[in-house]
N, C-alpha and C positions, 0 to 999 in steps of 0.2 A: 476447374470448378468456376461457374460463374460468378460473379461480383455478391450477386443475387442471394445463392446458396450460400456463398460465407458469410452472406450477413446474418441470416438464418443460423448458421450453426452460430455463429458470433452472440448474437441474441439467447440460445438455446444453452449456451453457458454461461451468460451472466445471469438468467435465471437459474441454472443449478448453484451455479454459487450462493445466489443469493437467498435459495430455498434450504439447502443443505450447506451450511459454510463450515470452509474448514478453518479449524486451531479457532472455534468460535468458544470463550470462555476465561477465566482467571488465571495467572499462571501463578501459586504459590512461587515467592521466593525471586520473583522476579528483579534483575539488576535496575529495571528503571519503567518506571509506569505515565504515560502520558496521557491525557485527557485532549481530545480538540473536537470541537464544534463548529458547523457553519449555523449561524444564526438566522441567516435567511432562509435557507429550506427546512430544517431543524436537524438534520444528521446530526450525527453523536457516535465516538467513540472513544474508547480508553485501549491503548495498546500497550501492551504489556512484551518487554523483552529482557532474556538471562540471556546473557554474555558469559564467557568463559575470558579467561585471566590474558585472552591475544583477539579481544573484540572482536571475538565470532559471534555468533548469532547461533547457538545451543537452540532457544524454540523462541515462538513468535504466537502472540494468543492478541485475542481483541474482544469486548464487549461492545456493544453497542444498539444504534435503532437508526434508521433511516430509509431513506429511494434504494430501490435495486442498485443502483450504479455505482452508491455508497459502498454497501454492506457487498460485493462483488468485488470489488476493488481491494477491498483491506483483507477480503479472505483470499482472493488471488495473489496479493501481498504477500502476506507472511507463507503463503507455500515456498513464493522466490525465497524468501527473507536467509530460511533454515540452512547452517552450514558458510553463508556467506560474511565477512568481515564488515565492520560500520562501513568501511570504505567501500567495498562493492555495493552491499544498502545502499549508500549513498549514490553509487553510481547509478542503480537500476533505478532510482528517484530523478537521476537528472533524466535519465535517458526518458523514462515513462512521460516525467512532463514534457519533453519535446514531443513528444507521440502526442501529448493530447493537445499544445499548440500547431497541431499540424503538420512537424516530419513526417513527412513520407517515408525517409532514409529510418527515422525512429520506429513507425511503424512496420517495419519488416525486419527490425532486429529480433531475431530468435531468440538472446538471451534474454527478453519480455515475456517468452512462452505466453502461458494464458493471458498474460496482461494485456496480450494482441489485441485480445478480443474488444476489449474496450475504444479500439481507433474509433469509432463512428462515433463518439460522444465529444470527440474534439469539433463536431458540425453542430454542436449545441454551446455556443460559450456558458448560457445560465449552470448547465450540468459538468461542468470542465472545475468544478469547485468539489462538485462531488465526486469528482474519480478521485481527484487528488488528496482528498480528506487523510486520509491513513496515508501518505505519502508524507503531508506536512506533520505527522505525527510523528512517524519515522523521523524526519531530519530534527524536530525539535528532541527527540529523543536522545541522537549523537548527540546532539549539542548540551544536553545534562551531562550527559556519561563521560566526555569529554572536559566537562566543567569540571567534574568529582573525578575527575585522574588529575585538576593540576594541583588539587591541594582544594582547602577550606576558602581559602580566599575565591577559587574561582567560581564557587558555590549557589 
């Protein structure tokens, strides 16, 4: 397939995402809800994730408004997200950012699945905020959940 054509299909699914997103919505009952914004373009979202009692990732929902690249990103997100431990989250977070600083070696990791599609927005540094939006939200999110497992103090 040409360079060409995948960019095509590349493009033709971050518009689906971003027309039809999925786990777009509230999730009652959720272990930890985080809010993050970029202020300069105005994205906006709130993700929402329930853990089970060995920091798996049960479901993964988001609200929000923003650019396509945003609102594609956080719902390609949370499809990885489901079934996987804060530590693997975590991991598909480091790896995706090397993807969007430029890995090549990131960009053809498989375990990114659709998040592939996003490589060409690493050729944008202004938009390189907005893939990532729902990624920094994800890691501020361990970072509660992790707080509220050491106790009150770490709170």
């Amino acid at each position: 397939m040409t360079e060409i054509a995948l960019s095509s299909l590349y493009q033709q699914l971050i518009l689906e995402h971003y027309r039809k997103p999925r786990n777009k919505g509230v999730l009652p009952g959720a272990t930890v809800e985080v809010h993050m914004a970029n202020p300069v373009c105005g994205d906006e979202i709130r993700l929402h994730l329930q853990l089970d009692g060995e920091e798996r990732v049960q479901a993964a929902t988001f609200i929000g408004q923003g650019c396509s690249i945003s609102q594609a990103s956080v719902s390609m997100m949370t499809v990885r997200l489901k079934g996987k431990t804060l530590d693997e989250a975590l991991a598909l977070a480091a790896r995706f950012t090397e993807m969007m600083h430029g890995s090549r070696e990131a960009a053809r990791d498989r375990k990114l699945g659709e998040l592939r599609a996003l490589q060409g927005v690493s050729k944008f540094p202004v938009r390189i905020k907005c893939a990532l939006l729902g990624f920094d939200a994800l890691q501020e999110a361990a970072k509660r959940v992790r707080s509220q497992a050491d106790g009150p103090a770490g709170g």
